[in-house]
C-alpha positions in Angstrom: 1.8 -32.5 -27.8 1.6 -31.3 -24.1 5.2 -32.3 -24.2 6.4 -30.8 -27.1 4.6 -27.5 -25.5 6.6 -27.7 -22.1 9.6 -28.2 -24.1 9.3 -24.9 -26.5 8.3 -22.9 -23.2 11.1 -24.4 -21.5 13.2 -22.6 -24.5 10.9 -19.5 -24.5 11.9 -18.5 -20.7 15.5 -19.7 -22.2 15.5 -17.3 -24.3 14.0 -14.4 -22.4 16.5 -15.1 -19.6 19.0 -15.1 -22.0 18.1 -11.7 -23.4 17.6 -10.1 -20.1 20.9 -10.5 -19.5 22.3 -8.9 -23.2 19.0 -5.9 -23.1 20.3 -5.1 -19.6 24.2 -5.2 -20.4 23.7 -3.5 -24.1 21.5 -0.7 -22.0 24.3 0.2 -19.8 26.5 0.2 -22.5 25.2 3.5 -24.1 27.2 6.3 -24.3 25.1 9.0 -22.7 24.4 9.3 -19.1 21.4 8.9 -17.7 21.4 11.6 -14.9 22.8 14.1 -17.2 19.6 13.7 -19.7 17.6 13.7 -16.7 19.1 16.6 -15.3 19.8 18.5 -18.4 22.9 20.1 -19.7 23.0 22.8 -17.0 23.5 20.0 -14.3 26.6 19.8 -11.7 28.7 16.9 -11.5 27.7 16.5 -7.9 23.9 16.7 -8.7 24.6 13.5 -11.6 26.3 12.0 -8.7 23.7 12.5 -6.0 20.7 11.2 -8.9 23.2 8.4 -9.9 23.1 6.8 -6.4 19.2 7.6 -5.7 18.4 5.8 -8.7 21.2 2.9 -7.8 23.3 3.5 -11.3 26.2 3.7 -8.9 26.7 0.0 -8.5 28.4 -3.0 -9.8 26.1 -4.1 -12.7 25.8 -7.4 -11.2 23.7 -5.6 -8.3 21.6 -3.9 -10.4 20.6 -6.9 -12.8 20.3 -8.6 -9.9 17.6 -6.1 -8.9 16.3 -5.7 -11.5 15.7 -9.1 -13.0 14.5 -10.2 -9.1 11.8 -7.4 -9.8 11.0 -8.8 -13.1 9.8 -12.2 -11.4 7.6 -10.7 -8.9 5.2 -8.7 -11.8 7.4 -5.3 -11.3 8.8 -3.7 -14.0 10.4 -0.6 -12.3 9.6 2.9 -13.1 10.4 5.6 -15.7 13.5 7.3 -14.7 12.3 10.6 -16.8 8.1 10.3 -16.0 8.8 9.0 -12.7 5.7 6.7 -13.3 5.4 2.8 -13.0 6.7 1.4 -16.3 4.0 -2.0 -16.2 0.6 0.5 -16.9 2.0 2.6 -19.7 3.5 -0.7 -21.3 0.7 -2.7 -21.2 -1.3 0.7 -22.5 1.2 0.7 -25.4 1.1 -3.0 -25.9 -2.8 -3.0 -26.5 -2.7 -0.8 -28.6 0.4 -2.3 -31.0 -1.4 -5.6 -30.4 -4.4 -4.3 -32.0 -2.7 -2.6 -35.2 -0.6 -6.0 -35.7 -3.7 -8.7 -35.0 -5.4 -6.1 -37.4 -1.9 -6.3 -39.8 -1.8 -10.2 -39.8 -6.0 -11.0 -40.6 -5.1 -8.7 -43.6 -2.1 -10.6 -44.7 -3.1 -13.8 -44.1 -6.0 -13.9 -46.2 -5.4 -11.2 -48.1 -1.7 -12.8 -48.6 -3.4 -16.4 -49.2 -5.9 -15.7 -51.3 -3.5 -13.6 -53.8 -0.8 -16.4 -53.7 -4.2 -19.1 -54.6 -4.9 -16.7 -57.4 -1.6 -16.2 -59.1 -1.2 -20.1 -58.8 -4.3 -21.3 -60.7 -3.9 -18.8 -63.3 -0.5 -19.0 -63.4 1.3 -17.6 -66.8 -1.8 -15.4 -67.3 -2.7 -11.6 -66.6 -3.5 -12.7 -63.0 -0.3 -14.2 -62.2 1.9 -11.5 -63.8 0.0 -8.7 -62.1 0.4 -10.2 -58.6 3.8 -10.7 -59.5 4.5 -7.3 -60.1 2.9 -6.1 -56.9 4.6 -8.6 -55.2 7.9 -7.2 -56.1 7.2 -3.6 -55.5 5.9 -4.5 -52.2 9.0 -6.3 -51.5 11.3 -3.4 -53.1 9.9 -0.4 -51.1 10.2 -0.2 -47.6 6.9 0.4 -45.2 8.3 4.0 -44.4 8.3 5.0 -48.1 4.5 3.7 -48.1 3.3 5.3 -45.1 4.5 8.8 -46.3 2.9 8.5 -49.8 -0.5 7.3 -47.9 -0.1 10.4 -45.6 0.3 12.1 -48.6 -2.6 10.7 -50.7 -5.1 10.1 -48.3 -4.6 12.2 -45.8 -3.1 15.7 -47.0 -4.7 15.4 -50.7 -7.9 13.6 -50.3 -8.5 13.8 -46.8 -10.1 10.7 -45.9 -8.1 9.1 -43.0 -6.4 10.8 -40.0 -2.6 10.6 -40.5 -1.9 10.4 -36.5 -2.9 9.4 -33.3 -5.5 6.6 -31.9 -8.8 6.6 -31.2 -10.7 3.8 -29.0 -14.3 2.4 -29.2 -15.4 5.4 -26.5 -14.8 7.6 -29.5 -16.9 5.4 -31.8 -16.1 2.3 -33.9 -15.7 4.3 -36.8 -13.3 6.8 -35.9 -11.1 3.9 -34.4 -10.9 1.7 -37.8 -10.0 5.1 -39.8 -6.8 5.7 -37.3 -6.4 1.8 -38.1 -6.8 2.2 -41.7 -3.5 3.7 -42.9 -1.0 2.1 -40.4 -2.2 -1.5 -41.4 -1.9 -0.8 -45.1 1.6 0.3 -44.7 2.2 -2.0 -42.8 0.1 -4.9 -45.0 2.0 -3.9 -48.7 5.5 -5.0 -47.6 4.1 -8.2 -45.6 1.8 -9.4 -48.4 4.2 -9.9 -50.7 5.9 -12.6 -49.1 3.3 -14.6 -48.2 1.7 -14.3 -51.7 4.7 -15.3 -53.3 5.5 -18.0 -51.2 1.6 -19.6 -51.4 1.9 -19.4 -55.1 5.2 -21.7 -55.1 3.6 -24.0 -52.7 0.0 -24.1 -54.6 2.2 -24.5 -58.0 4.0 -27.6 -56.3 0.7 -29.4 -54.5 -1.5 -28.9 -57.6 1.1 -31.2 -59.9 1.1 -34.0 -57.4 0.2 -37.2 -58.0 -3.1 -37.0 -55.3 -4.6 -33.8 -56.8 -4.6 -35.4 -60.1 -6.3 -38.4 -58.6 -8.7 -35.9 -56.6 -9.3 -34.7 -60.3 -9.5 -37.6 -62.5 -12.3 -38.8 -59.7 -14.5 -35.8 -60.6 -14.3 -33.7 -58.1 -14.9 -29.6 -58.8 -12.2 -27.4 -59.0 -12.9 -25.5 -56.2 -13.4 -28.9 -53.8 -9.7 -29.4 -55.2 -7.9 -26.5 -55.0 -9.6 -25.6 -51.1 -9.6 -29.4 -49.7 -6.7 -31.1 -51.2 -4.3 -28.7 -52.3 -4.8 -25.8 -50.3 -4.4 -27.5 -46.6 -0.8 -28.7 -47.5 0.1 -25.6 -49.1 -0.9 -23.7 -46.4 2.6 -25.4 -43.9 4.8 -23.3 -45.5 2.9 -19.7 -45.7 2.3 -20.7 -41.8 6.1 -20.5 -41.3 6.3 -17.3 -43.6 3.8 -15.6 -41.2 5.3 -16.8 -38.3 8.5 -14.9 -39.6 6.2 -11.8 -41.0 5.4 -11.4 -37.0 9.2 -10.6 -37.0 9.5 -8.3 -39.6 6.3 -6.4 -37.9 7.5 -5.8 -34.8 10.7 -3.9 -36.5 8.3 -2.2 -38.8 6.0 -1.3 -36.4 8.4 0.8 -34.4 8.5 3.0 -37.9 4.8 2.8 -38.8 4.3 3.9 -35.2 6.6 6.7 -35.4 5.4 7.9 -39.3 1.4 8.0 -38.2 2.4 9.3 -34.2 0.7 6.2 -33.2 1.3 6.0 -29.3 1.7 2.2 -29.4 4.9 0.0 -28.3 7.3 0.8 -30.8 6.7 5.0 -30.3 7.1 4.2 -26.6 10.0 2.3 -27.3 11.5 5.2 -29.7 10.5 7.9 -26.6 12.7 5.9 -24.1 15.8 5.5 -26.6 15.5 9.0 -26.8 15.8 9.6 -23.4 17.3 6.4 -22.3 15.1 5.7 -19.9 16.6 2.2 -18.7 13.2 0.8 -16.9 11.0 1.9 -19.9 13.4 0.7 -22.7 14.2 -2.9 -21.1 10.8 -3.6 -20.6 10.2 -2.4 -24.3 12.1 -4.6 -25.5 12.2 -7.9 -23.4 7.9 -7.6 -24.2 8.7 -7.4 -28.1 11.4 -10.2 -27.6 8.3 -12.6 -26.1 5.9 -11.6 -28.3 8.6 -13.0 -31.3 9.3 -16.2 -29.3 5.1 -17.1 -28.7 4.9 -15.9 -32.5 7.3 -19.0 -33.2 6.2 -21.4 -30.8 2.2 -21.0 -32.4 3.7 -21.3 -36.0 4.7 -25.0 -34.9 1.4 -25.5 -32.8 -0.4 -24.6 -36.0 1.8 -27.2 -38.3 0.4 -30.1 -36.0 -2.6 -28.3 -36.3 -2.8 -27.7 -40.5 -1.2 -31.2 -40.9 -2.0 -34.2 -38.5 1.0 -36.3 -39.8 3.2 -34.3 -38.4 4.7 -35.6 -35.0 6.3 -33.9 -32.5 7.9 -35.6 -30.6 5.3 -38.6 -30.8 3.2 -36.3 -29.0 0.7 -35.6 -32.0 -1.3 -38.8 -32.8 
């Protein structure tokens, strides 16, 4: 296992350097200039020029990655060309708090998710099955900004039960930071479930007609010792790779969540520096998001060995 591990990480930094490389290039390719948002439209050619070469924007690119990925490796991420602050404390501000609306996100749809897809597959045909079916599909049909205006809509402007924007921490009390929680997760929850339901239910369908469940049965063992023990922990391989790939969709649906419910996480931050293309901000923005995918994928196999001890990797797992 430890040398499966190396080998993934070995492919993580791959990657990262990788896309470093195209963040940093595809940056510089935008249209705009930088010193002309910076300086506004009121701003002289020879003041661009003079802000062009403070902030280095004057040299050959292969300088300024060079700079700027050399940075990277020592821990510093640059600072905000427009804020004129250190990029690495407002990131990792941002970060905690997207980290905690998508770890918040994923326990929702994972057993949430599961336990639907268990459902729909023991009473499958019947009232339970259909039902899930049909929510299934309209979670899949309607995308999370749709559901995050009619929850602003409902809950917030009609009803008034949760705050439609902003974030609270636990110095403003537990309670008020679950109810800024409460409608960003379900938006984001309703498209994610669906696919993890759906996918459960064709795995449960396909482990409960196998030949060792219906030994498991014919010995007399309960339902519930049959469905949870034998079926369940081979069903569960494939809504492990469907999560992994949920964490994917998240971090795209995230940035719009964010943006919907003002939530002043990672993905608004990332929106902000677009705006403004602030180069620091927005390649740090992204190459973050870009890890957090790869580590999303490298724990979905960890988890296979994990979920299934047959599985070998690389004649690591015994």
């Amino acid at each position: 296992m430890a040398i499966y591990v190396l080998r993934r990480l070995g492919a993580v930094l791959a990657t990262l350097v990788v896309m470093s490389l195209l963040v940093f290039l595809s940056t510089h390719a935008l249209p705009s200039n930088t010193a002309a948002l910076i300086l506004g439209q009121y701003s002289t050619p020879e003041t661009r020029a003079a802000l062009e070469h403070k902030l280095g924007l004057d040299l050959p690119l292969t300088v300024q990655y060079w700079r700027w990925a050399s940075a990277l490796l020592q821990g510093d991420l640059g600072a905000s060309l427009v804020m004129e602050r250190p990029v690495a404390p407002m990131l990792w501000d941002a970060f905690g708090r997207s980290a905690l609306l998508a770890g918040c996100t994923m326990a929702v749809v994972s057993t949430v998710g599961v336990g639907m897809g268990i459902v729909a597959a023991v009473w499958r045909g019947r009232w339970p099955d259909h039902g899930i079916s049909m929510f299934a599909y309209a979670g899949i049909s309607v995308p999370e900004f749709y559901w995050g205006l009619v929850l602003i809509l409902v809950f917030g402007s009609t009803f008034h039960l949760f705050p439609t924007s902003g974030a609270a921490t636990l110095a403003d009390g537990f309670g008020t930071m679950v109810a800024h929680l409460v409608l960003p997760v379900v938006t984001l929850t309703l498209t994610l479930l669906a696919h993890v339901s759906r996918l459960t239910r064709s795995s449960m369908l396909e482990v409960l007609d196998s030949m060792y469940v219906r030994v498991a049965r014919a010995r007399g063992f309960p339902e519930r010792v049959v469905i949870l023990r034998h079926a369940l922990r081979n069903a569960l391989l494939p809504a492990i790779t469907i999560l992994a790939q949920d964490f994917g969709f998240l971090i795209g649906g995230i940035v719009a969540v964010e943006a919907i419910f003002a939530y002043p996480g990672l993905g608004r931050l990332l929106i902000f520096s677009l705006e403004r293309q602030d180069l620091p901000l927005m390649q740090a923005a992204i190459l973050v998001l870009t890890a957090v995918y790869c580590l999303a994928n490298l724990g979905a196999d960890l988890l296979y060995g994990v979920a299934n001890p047959r599985i070998r990797y690389a004649g690591a797992v015994e």
